[in-house]
TIFI-681053 format. One record per residue: residue number from 0; residue in three letters; x, y negated, z of N, C-alpha, C in turn. Coordinates in nm, 2 decimals. Layout:
// TIFI-681053
+-----+------+--------+--------+--------+--------+--------+--------+--------+--------+--------+
! pos ! code !   n_c1 !   n_c2 !   n_c3 !  ca_c1 !  ca_c2 !  ca_c3 !   c_c1 !   c_c2 !   c_c3 !
+-----+------+--------+--------+--------+--------+--------+--------+--------+--------+--------+
! NUM !  ALA !      X !      Y !      Z !      X !      Y !      Z !      X !      Y !      Z !
...
+-----+------+--------+--------+--------+--------+--------+--------+--------+--------+--------+
// end
This chain:
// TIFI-681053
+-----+------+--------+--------+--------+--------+--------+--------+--------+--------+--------+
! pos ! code !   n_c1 !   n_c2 !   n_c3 !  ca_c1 !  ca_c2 !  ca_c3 !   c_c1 !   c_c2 !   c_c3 !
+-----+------+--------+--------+--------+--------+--------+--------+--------+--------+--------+
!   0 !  UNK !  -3.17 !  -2.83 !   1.26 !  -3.12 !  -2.71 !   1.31 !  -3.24 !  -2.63 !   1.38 !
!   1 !  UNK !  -3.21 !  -2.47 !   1.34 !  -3.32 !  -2.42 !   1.41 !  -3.35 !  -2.42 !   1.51 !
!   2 !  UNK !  -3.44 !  -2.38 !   1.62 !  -3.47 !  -2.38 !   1.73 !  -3.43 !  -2.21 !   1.76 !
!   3 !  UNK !  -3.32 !  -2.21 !   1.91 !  -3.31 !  -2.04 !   1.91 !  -3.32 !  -2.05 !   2.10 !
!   4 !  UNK !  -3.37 !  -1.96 !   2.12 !  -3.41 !  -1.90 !   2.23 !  -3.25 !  -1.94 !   2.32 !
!   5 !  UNK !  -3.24 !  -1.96 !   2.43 !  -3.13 !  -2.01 !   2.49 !  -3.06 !  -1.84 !   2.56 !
!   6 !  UNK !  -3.20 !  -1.78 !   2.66 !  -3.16 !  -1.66 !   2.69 !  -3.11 !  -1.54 !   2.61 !
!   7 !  UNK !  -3.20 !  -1.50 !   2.50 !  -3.19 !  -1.42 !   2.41 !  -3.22 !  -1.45 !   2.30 !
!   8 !  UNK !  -3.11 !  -1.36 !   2.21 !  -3.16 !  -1.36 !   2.11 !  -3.12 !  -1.25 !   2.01 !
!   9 !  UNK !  -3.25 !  -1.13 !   2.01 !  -3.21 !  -1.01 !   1.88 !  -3.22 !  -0.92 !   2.07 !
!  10 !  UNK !  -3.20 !  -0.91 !   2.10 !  -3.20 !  -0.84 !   2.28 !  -3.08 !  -0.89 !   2.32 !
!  11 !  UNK !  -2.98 !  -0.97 !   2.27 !  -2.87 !  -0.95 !   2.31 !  -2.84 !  -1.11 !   2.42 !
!  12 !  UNK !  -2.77 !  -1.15 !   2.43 !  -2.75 !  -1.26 !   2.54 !  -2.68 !  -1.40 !   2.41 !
!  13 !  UNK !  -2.73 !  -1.48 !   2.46 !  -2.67 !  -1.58 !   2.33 !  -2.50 !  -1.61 !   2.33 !
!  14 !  UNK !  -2.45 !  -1.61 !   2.46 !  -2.34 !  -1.59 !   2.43 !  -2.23 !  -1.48 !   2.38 !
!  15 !  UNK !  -2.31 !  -1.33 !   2.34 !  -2.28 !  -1.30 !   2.25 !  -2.28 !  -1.32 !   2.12 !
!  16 !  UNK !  -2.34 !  -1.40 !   2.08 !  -2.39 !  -1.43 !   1.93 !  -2.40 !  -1.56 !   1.95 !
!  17 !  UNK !  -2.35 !  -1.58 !   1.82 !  -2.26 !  -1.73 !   1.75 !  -2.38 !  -1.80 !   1.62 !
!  18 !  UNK !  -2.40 !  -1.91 !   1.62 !  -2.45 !  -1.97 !   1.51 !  -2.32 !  -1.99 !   1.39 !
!  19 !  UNK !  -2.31 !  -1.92 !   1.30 !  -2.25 !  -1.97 !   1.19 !  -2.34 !  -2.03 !   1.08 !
!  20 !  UNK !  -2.23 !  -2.10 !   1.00 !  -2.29 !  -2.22 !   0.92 !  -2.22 !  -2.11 !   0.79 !
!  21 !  UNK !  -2.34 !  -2.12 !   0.65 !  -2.30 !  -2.06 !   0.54 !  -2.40 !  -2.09 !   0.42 !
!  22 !  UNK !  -2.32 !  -2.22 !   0.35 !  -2.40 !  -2.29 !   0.26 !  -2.53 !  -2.38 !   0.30 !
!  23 !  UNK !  -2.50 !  -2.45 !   0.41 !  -2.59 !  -2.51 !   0.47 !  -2.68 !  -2.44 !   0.54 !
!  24 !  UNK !  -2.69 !  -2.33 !   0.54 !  -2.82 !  -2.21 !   0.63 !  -2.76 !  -2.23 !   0.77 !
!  25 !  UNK !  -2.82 !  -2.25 !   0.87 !  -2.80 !  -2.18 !   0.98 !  -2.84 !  -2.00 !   1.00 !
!  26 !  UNK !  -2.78 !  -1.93 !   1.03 !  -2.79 !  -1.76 !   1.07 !  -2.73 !  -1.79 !   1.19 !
!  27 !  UNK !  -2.80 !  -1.70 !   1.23 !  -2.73 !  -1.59 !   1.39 !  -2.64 !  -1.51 !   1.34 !
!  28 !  UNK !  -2.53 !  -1.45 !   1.37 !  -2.45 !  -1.31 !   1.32 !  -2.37 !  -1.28 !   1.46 !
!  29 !  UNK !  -2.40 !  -1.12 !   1.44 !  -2.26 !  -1.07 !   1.57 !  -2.14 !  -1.07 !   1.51 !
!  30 !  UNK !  -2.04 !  -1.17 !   1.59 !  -1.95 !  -1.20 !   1.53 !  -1.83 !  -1.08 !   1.53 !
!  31 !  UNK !  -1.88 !  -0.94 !   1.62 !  -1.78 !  -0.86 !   1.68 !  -1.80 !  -0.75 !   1.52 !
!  32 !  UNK !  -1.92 !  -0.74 !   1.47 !  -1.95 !  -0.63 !   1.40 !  -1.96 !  -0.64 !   1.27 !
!  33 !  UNK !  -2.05 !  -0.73 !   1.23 !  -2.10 !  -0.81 !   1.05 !  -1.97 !  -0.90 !   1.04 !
!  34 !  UNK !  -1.90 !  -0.99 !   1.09 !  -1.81 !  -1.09 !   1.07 !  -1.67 !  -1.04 !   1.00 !
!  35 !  UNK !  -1.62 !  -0.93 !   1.10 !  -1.53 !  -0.85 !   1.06 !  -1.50 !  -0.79 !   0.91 !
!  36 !  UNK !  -1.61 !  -0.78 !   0.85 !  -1.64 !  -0.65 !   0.72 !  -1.52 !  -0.81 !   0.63 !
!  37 !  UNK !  -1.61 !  -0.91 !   0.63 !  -1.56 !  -1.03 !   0.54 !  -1.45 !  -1.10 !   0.58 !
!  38 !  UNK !  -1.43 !  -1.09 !   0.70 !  -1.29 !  -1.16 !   0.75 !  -1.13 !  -1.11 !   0.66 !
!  39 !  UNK !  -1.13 !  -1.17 !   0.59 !  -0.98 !  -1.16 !   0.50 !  -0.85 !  -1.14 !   0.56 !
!  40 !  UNK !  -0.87 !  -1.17 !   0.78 !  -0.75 !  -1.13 !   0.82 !  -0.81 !  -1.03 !   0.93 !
!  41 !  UNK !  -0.85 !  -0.98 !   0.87 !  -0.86 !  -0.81 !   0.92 !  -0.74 !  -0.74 !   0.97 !
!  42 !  UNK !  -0.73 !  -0.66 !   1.07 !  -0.63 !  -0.60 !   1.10 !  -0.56 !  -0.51 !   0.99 !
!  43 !  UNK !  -0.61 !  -0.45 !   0.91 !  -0.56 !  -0.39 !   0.78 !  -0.46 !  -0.49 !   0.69 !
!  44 !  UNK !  -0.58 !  -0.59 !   0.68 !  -0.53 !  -0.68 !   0.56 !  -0.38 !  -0.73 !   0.63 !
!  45 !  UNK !  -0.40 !  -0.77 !   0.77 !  -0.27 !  -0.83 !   0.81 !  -0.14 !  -0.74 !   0.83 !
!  46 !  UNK !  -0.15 !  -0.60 !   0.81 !  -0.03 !  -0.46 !   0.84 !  -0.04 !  -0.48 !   0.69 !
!  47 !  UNK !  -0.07 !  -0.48 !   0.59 !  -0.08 !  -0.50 !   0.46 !   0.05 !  -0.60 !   0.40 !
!  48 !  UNK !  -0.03 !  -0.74 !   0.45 !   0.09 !  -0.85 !   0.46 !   0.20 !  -0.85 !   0.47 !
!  49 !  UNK !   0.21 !  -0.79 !   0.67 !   0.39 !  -0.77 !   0.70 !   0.41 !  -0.68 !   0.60 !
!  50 !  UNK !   0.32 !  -0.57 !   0.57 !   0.43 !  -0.46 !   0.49 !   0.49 !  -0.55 !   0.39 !
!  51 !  UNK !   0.42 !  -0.59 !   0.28 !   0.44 !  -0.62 !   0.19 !   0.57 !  -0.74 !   0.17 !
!  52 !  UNK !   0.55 !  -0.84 !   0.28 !   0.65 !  -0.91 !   0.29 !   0.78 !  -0.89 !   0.35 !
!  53 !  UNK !   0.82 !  -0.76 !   0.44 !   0.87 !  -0.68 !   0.48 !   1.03 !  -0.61 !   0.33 !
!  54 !  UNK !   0.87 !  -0.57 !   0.31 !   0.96 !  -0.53 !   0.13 !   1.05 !  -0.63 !   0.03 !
!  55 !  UNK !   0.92 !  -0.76 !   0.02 !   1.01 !  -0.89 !  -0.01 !   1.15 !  -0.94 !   0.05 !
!  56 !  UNK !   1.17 !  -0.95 !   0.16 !   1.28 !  -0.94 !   0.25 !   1.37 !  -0.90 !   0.19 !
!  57 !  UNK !   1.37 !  -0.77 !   0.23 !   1.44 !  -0.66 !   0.21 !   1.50 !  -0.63 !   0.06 !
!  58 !  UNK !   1.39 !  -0.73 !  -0.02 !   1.41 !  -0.68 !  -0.18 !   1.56 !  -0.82 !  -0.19 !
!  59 !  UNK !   1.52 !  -0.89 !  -0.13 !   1.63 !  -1.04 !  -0.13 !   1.79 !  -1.02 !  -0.07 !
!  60 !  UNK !   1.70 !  -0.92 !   0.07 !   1.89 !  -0.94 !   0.15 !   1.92 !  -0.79 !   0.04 !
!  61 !  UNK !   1.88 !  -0.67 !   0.00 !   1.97 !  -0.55 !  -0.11 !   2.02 !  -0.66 !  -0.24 !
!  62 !  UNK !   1.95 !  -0.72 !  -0.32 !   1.98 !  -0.79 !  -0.46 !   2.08 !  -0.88 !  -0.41 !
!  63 !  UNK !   2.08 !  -0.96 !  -0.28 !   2.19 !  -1.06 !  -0.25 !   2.30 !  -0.91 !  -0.22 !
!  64 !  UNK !   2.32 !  -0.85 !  -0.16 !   2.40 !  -0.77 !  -0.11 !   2.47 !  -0.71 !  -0.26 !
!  65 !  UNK !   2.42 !  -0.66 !  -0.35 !   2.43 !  -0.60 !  -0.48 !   2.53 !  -0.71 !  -0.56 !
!  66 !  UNK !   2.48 !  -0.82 !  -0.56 !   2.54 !  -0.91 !  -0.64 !   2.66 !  -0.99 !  -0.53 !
!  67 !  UNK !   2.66 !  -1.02 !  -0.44 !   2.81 !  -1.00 !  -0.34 !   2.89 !  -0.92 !  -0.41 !
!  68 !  UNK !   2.89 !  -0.76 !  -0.37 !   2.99 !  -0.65 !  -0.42 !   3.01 !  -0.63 !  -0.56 !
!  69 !  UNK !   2.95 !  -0.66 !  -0.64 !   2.96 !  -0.66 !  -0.79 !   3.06 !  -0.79 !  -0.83 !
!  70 !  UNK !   2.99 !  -0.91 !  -0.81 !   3.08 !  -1.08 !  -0.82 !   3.25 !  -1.07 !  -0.73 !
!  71 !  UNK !   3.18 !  -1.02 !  -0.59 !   3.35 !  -0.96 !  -0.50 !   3.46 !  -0.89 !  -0.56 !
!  72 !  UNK !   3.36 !  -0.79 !  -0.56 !   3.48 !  -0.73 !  -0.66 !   3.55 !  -0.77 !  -0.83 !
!  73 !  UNK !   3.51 !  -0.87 !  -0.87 !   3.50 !  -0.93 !  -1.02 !   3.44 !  -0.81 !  -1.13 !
!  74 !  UNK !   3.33 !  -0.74 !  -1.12 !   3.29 !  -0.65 !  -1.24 !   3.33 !  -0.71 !  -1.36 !
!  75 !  UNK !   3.42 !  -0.58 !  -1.38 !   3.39 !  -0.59 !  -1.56 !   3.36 !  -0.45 !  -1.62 !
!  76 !  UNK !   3.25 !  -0.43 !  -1.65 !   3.18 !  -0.34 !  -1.72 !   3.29 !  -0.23 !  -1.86 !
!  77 !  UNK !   3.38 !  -0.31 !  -1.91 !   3.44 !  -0.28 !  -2.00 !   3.55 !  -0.15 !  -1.95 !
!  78 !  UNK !   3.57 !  -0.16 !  -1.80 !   3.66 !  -0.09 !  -1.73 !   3.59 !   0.05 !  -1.72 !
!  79 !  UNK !   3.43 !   0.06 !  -1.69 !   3.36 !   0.18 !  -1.69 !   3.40 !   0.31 !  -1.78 !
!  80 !  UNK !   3.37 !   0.41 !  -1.71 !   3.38 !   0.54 !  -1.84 !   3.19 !   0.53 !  -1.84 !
!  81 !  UNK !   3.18 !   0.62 !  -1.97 !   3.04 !   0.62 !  -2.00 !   2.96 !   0.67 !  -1.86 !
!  82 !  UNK !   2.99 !   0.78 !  -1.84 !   2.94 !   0.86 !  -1.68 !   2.91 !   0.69 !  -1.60 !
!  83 !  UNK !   3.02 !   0.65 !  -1.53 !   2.98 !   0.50 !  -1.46 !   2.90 !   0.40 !  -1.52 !
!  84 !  UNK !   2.94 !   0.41 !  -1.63 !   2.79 !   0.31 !  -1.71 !   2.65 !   0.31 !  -1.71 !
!  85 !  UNK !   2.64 !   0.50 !  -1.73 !   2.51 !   0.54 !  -1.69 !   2.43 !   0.57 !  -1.55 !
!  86 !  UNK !   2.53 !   0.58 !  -1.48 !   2.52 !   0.52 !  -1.31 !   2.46 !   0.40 !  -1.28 !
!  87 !  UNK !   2.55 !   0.30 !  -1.34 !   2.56 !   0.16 !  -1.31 !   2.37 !   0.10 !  -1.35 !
!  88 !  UNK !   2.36 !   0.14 !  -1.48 !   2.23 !   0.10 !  -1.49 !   2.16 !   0.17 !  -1.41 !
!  89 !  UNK !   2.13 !   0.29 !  -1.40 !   2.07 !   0.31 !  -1.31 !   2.01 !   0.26 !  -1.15 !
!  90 !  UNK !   2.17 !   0.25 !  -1.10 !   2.21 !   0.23 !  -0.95 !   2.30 !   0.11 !  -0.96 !
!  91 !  UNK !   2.32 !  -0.03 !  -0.97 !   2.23 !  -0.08 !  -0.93 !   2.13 !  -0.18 !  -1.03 !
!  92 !  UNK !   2.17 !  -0.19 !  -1.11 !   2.07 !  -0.25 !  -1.24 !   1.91 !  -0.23 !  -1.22 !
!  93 !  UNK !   1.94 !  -0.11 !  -1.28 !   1.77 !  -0.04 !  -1.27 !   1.71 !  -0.12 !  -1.10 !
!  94 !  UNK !   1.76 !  -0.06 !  -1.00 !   1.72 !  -0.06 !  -0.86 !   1.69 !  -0.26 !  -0.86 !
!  95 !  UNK !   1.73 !  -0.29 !  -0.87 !   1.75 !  -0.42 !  -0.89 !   1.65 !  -0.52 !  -0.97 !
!  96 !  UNK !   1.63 !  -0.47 !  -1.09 !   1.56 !  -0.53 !  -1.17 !   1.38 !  -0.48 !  -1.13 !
!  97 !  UNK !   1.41 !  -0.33 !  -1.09 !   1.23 !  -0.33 !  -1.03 !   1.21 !  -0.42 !  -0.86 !
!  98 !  UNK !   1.35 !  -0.45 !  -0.79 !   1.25 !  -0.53 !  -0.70 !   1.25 !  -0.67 !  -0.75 !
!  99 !  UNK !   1.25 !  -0.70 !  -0.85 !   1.25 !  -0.84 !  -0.86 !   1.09 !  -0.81 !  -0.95 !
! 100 !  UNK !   1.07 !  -0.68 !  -1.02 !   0.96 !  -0.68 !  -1.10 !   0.87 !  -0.67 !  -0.96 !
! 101 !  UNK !   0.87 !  -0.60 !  -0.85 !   0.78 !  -0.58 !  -0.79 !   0.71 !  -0.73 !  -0.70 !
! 102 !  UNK !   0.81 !  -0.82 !  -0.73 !   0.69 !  -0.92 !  -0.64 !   0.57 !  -0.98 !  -0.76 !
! 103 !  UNK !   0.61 !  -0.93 !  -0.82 !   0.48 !  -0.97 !  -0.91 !   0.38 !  -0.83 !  -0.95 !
! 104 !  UNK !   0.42 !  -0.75 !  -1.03 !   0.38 !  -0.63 !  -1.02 !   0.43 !  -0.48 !  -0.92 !
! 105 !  UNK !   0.35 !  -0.47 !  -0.79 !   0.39 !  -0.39 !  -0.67 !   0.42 !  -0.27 !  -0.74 !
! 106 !  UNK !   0.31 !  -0.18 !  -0.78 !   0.36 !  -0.06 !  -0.84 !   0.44 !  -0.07 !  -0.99 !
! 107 !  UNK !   0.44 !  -0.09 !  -1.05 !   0.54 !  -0.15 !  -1.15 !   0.69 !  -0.13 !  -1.10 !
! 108 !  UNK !   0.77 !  -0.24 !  -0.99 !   0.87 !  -0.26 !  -0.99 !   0.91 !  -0.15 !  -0.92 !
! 109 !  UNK !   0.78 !  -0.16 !  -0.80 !   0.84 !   0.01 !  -0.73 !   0.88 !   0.14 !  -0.79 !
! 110 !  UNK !   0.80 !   0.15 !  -0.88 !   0.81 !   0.26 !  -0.97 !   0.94 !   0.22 !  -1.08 !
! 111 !  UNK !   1.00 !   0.15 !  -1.06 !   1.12 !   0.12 !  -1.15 !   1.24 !   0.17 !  -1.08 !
! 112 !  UNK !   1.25 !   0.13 !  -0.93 !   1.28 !   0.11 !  -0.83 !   1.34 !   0.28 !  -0.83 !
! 113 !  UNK !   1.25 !   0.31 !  -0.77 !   1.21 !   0.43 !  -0.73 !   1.31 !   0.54 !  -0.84 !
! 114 !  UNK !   1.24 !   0.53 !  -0.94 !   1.26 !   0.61 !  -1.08 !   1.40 !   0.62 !  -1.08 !
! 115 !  UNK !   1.45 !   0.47 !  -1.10 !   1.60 !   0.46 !  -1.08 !   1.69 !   0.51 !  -1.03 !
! 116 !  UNK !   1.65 !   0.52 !  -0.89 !   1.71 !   0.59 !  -0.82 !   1.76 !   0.72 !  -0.78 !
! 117 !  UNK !   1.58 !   0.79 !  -0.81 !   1.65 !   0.93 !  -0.83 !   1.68 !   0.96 !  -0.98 !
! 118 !  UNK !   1.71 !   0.85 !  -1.09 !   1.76 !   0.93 !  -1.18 !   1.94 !   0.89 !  -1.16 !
! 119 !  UNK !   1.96 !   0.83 !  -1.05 !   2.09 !   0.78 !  -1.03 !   2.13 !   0.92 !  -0.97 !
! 120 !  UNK !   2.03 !   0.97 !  -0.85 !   2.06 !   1.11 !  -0.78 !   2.13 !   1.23 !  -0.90 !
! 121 !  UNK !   2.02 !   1.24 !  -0.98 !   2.00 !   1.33 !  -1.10 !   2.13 !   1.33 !  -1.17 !
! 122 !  UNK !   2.16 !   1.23 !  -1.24 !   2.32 !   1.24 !  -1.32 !   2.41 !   1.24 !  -1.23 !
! 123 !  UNK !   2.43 !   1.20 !  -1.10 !   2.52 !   1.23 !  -1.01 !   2.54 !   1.37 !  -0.99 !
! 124 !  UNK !   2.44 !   1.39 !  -0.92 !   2.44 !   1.55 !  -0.94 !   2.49 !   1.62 !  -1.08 !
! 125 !  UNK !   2.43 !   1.60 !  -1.18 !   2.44 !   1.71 !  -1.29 !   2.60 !   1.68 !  -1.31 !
! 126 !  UNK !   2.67 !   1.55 !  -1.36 !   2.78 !   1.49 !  -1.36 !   2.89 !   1.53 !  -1.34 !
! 127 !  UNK !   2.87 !   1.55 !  -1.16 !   2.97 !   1.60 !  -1.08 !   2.97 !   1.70 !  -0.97 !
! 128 !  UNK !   2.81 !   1.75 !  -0.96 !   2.81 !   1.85 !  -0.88 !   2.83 !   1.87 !  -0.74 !
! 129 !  UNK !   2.76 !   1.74 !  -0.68 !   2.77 !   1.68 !  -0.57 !   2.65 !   1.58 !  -0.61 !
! 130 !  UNK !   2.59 !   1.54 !  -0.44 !   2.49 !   1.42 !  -0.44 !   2.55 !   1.30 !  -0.37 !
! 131 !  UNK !   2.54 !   1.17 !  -0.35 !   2.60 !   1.10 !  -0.33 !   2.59 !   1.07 !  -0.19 !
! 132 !  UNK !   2.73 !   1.03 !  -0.11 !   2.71 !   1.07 !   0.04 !   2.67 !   0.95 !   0.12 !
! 133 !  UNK !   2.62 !   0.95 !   0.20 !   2.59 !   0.89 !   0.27 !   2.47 !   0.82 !   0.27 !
! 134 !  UNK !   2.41 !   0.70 !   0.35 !   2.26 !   0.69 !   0.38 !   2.23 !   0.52 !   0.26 !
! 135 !  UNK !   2.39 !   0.49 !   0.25 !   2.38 !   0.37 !   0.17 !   2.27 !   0.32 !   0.01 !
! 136 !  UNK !   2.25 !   0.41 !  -0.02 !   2.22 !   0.41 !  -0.15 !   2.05 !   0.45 !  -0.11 !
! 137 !  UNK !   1.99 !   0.54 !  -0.02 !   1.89 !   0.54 !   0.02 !   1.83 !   0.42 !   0.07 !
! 138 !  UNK !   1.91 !   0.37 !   0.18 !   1.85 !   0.23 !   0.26 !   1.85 !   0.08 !   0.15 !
! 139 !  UNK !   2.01 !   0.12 !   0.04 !   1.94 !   0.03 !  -0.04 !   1.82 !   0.01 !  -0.12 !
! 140 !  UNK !   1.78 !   0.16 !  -0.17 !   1.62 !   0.16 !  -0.28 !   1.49 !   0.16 !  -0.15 !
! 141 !  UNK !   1.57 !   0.15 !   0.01 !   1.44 !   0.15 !   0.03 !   1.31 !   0.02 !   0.04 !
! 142 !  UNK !   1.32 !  -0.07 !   0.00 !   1.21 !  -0.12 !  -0.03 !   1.14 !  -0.11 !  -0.17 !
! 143 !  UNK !   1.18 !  -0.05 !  -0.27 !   1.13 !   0.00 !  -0.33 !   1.02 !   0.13 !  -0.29 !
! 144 !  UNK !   1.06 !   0.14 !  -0.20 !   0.93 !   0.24 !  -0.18 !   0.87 !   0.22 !  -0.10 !
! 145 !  UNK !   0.85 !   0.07 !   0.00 !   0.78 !  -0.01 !   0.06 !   0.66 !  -0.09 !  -0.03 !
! 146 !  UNK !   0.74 !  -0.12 !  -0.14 !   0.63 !  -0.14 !  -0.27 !   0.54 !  -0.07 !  -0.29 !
! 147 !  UNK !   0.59 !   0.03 !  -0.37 !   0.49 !   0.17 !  -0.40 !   0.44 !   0.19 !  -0.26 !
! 148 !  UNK !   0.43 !   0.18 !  -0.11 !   0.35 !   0.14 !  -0.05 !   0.24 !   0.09 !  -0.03 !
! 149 !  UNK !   0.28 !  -0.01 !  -0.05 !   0.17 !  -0.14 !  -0.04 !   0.09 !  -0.16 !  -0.17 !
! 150 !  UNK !   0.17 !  -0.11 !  -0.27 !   0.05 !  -0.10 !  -0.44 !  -0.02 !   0.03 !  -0.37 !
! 151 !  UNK !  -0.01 !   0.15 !  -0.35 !  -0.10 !   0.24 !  -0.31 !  -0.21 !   0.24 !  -0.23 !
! 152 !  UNK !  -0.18 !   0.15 !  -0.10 !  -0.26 !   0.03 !  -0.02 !  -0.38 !  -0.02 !  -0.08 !
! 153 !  UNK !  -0.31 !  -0.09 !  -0.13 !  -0.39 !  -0.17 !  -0.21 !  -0.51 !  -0.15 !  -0.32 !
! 154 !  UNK !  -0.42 !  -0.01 !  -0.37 !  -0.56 !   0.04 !  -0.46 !  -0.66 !   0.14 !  -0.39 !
! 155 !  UNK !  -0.60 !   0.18 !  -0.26 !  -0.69 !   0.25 !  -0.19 !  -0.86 !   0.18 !  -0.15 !
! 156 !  UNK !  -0.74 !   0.02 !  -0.06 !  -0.88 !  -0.07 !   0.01 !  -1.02 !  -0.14 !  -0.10 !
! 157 !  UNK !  -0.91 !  -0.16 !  -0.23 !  -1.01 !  -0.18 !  -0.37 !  -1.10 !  -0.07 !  -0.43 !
! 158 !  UNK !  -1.03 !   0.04 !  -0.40 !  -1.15 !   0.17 !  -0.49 !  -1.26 !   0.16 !  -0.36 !
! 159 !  UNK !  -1.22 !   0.14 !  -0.19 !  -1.36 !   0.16 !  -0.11 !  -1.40 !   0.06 !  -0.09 !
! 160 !  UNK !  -1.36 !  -0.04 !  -0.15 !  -1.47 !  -0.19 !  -0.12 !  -1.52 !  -0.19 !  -0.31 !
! 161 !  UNK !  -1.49 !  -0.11 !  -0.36 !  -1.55 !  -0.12 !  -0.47 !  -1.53 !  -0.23 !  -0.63 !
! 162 !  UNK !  -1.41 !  -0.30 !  -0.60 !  -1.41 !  -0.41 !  -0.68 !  -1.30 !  -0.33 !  -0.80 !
+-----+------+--------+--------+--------+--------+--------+--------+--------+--------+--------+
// end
């Protein structure tokens, strides 16, 4: 082990500054300034995390909720007029199937998610000439756009660290 000055070291006081071990080397490093850049639980990375798992949650209790009211009520598809059919996939199918795609692929499912949804708005509208009331159908797609979040995130922190 090297030999380091007890009082100082670099101008600073040794109890500022830490011996870290890296690949057998002894270094000095300020652990407040250079340590941070590499630290994988960065304050970023860790609002990144909750978000992300946040979404996951959320993606579990809507798809449990979805498949409750669909099984509750006993769906049978065969009852639908075409209009409700092309609903259905949409809102909740569509919605559904991107958050199950998004824990694997974030922008992917989000963007399924998402898509879905306002094309569920879109033929509602055109359909019947009305948008659909209430906050239900919003609060369900919203983790879908907790996704598309966190993939936007994510390509942000990667284009400025370069990889």
């Amino acid at each position: 082990m090297a030999a380091v000055d007890r009082r100082f070291a670099g101008g600073r006081p040794i109890s500022y500054l830490r011996l870290v071990t890296r690949n057998r080397k002894w270094m000095c490093a300020d652990t407040r300034r250079k340590k941070n850049m590499n630290n994988p639980m960065t304050s970023q990375s860790v609002s990144l995390r909750a978000l992300r798992w946040s979404a996951r949650v959320l993606s579990i209790l809507v798809v449990g909720v979805v498949l409750l009211v669909a099984f509750g009520e006993g769906l049978n598809l065969s009852h639908f007029s075409a209009r409700e059919l092309v609903l259905f996939l949409f809102f909740p199918f569509g919605v559904c199937l991107g958050m199950a795609l998004a824990w694997r692929w974030e922008g992917l499912g989000g963007g399924i998610t998402v898509g879905s949804f306002a094309a569920f708005y879109l033929v509602q509208r055109f359909t019947s000439s009305s948008f659909p009331k209430g906050f239900a159908f919003v609060a369900l797609a919203a983790p879908g756009f907790l996704f598309l979040l966190c993939w936007l995130w994510t390509r942000s922190t990667t284009k400025q660290h370069g990889f």
